[in-house]
Backbone as CSV, one residue per row, in Angstrom:
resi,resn,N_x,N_y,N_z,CA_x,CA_y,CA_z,C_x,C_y,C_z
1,UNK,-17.603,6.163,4.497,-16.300,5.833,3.951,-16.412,5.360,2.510
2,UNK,-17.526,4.519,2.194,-17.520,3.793,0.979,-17.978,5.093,-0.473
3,UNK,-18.407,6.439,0.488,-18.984,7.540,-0.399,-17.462,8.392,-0.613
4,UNK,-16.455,8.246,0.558,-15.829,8.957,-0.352,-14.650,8.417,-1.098
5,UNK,-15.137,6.992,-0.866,-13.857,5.876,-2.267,-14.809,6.070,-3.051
6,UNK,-15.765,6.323,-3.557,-16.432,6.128,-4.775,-16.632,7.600,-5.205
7,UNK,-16.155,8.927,-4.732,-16.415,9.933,-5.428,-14.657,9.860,-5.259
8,UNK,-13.431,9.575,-5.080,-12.021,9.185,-5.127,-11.787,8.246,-6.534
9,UNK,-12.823,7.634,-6.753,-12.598,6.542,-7.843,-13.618,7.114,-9.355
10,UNK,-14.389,7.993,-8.797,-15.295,8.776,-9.884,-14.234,9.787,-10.386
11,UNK,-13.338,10.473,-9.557,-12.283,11.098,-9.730,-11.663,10.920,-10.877
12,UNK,-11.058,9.707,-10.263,-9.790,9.301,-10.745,-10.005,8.982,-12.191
13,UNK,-11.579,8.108,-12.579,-11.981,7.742,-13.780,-12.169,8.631,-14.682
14,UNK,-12.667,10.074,-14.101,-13.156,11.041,-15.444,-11.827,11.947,-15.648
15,UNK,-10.503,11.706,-14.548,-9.641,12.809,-14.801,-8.456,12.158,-15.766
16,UNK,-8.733,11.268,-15.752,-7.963,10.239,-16.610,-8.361,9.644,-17.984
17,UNK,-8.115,9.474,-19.021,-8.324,8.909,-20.075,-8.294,6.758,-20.169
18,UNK,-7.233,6.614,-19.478,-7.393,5.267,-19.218,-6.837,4.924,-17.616
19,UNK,-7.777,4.339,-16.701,-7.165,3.613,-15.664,-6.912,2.527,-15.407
20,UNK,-6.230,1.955,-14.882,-6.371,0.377,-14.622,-6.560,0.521,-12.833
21,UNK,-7.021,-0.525,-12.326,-6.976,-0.783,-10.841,-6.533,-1.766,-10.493
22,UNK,-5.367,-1.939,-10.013,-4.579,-3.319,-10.294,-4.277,-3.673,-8.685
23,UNK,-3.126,-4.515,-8.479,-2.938,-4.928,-7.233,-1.601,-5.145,-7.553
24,UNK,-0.887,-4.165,-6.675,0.480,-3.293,-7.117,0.298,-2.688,-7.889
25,UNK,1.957,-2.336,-8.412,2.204,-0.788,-9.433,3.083,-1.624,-10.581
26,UNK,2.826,-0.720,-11.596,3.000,-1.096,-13.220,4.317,-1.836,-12.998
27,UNK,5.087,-1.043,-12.221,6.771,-1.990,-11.969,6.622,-2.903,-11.499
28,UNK,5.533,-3.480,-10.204,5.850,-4.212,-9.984,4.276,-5.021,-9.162
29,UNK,3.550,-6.029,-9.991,2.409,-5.503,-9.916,2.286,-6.960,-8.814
30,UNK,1.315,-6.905,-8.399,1.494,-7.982,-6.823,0.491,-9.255,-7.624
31,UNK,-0.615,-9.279,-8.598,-0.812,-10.595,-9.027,-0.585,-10.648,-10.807
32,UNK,-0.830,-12.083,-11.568,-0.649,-12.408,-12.491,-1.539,-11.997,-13.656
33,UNK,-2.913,-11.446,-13.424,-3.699,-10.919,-13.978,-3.315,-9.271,-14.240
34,UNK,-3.064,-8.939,-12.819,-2.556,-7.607,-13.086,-1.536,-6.931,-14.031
35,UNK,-0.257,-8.126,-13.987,0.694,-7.808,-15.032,0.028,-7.887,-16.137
36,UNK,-0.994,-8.657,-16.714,-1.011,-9.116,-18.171,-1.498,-7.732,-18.894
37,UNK,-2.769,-7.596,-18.149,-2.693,-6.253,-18.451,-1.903,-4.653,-18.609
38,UNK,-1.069,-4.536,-17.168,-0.060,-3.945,-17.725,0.914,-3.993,-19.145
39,UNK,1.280,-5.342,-19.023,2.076,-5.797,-20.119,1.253,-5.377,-21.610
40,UNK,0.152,-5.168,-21.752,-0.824,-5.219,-22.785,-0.652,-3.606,-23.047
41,UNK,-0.762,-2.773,-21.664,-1.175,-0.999,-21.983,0.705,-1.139,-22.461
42,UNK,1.360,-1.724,-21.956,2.752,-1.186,-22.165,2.882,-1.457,-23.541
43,UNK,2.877,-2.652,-24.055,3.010,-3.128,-25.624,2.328,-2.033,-26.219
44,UNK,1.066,-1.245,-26.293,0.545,-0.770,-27.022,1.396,0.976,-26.509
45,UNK,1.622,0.560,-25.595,2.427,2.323,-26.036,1.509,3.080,-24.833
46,UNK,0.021,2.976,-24.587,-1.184,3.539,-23.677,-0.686,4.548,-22.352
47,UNK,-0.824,5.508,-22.382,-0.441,6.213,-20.767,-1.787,5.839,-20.592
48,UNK,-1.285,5.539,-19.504,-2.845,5.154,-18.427,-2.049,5.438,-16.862
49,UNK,-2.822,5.622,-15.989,-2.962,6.024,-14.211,-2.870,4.729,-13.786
50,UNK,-2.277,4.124,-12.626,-2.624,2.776,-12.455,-2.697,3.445,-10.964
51,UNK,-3.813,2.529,-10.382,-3.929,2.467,-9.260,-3.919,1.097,-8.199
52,UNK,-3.296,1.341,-7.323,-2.839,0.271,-6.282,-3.845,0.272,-5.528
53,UNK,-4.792,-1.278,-5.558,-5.677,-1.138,-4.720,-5.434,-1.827,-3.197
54,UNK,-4.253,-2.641,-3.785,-3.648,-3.079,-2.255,-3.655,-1.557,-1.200
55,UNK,-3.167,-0.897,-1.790,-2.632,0.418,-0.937,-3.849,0.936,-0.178
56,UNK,-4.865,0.673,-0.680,-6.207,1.315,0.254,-7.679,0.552,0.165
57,UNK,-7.770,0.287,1.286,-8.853,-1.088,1.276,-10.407,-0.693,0.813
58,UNK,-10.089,0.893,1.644,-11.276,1.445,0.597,-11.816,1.407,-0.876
59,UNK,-10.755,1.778,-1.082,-10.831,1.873,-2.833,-10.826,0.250,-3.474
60,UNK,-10.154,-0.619,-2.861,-9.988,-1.773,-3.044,-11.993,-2.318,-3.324
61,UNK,-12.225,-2.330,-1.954,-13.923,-2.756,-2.099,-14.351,-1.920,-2.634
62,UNK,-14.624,-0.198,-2.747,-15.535,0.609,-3.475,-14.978,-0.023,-4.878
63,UNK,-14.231,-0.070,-5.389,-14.111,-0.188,-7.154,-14.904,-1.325,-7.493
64,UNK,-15.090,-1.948,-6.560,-15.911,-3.889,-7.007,-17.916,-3.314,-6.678
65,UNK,-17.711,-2.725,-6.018,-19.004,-1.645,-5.934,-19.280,-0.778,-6.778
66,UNK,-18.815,-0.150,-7.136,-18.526,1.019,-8.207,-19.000,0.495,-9.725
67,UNK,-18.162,-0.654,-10.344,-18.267,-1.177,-11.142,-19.444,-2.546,-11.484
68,UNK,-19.760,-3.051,-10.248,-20.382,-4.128,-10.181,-19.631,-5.358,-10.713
69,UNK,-18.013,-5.505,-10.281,-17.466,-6.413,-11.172,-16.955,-6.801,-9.645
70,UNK,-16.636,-8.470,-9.493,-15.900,-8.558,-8.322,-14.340,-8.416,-8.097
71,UNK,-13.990,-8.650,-9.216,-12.458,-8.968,-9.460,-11.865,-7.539,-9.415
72,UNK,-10.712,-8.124,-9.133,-9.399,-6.821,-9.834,-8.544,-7.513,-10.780
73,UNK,-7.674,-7.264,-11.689,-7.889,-5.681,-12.043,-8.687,-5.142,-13.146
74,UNK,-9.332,-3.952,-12.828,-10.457,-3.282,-13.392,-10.110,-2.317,-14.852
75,UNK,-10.028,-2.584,-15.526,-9.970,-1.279,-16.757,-10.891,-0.559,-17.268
76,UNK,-10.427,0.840,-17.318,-11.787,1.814,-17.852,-10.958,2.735,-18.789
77,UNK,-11.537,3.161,-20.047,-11.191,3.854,-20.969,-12.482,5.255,-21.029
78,UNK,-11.975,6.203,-21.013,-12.970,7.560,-21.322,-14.265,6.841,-20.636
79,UNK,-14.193,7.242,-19.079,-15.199,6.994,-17.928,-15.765,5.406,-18.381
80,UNK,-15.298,4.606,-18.878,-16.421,3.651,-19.657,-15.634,2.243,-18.632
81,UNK,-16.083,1.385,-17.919,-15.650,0.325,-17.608,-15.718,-0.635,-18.466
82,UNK,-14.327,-1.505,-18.900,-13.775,-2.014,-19.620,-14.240,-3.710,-19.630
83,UNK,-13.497,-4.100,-18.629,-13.578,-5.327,-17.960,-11.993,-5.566,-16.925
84,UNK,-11.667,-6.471,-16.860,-11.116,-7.304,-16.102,-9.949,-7.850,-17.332
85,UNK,-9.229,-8.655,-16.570,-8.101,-8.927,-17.194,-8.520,-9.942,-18.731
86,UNK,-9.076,-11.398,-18.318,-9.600,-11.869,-19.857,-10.038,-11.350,-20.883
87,UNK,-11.449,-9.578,-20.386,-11.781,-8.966,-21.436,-10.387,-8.002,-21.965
88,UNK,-9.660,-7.771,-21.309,-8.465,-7.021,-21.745,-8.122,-7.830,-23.010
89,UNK,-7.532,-8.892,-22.432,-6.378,-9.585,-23.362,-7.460,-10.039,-24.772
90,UNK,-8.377,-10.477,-24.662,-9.632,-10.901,-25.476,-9.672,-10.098,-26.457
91,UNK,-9.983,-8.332,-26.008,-10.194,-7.150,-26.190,-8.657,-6.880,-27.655
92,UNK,-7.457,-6.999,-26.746,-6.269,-6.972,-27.383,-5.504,-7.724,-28.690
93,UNK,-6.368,-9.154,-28.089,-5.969,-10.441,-29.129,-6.760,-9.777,-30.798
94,UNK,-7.876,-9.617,-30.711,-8.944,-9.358,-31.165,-9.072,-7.813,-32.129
95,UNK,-7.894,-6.427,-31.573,-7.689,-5.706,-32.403,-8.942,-4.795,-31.702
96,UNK,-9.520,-5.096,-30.717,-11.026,-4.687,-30.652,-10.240,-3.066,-29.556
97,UNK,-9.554,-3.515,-28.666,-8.380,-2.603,-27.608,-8.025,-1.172,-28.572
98,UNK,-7.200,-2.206,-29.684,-6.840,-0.917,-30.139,-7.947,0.241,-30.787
99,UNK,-8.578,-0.861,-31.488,-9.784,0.531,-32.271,-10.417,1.003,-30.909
100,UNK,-10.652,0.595,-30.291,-11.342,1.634,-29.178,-10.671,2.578,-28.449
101,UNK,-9.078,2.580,-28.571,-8.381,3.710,-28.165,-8.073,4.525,-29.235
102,UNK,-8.685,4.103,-30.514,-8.744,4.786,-31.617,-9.925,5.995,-31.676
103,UNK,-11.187,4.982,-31.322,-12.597,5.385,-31.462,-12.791,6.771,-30.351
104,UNK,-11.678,6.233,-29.412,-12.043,7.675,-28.156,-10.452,8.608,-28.213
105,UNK,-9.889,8.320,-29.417,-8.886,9.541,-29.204,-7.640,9.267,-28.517
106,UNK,-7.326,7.817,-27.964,-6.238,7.825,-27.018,-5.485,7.751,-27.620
107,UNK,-4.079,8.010,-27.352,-3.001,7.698,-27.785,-2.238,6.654,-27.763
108,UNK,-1.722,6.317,-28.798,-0.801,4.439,-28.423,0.355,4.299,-29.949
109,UNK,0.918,3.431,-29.420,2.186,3.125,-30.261,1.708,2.466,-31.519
110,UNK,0.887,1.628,-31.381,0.394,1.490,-32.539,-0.286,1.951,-33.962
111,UNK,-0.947,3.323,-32.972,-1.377,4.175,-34.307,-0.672,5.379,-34.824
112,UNK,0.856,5.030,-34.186,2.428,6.087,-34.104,1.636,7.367,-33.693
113,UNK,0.440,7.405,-32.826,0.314,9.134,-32.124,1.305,8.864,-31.053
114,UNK,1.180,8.307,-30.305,1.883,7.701,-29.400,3.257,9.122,-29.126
């Protein structure tokens, strides 16, 4: 089971440009960490995949496996694991977020590709 949340979550990471793994959905996200980050891809404009790890317990434990991180929620940009919600906002405060969705091509409101 844990082989095929982790080739489900290998998936999801390389078919996507940015994911988050949160707990709930972007509308309506089930903890306080989870929003911040949302709130962060939204300010910047970012399409990103969000995935509900409440929704599947599999994926829930494989991603903390996967990543070697315990927490949710998880961010990854172009296959690359990000961090967790503090390195987000850290990441964001810091200008460091945006050049790296610069550095790999993503799109965002800030650099008006968006």
């Amino acid at each position: 089971m844990l082989d095929d949340a982790n080739a489900r979550i290998k998936s999801e990471i390389e078919s996507n440009d940015v994911v988050l793994f949160m707990k709930g959905t972007p509308q309506a996200p089930q903890c306080g960490f989870s929003m911040q980050v949302v709130q962060i891809l939204n300010h910047l404009g970012v399409p990103y995949k969000a995935i509900n790890v409440l929704a599947d317990g599999a994926i829930r434990e494989g991603i903390k496996t996967y990543s070697n991180w315990p927490t949710i929620p998880q961010l990854y940009v172009k296959n690359e694991f990000i961090g967790g919600c503090d390195i987000a906002k850290e990441m964001f405060q810091s200008g460091e977020l945006v050049a790296l969705f610069d550095k790999e091509g993503v799109p965002h409101a800030a650099s008006g590709k968006a």
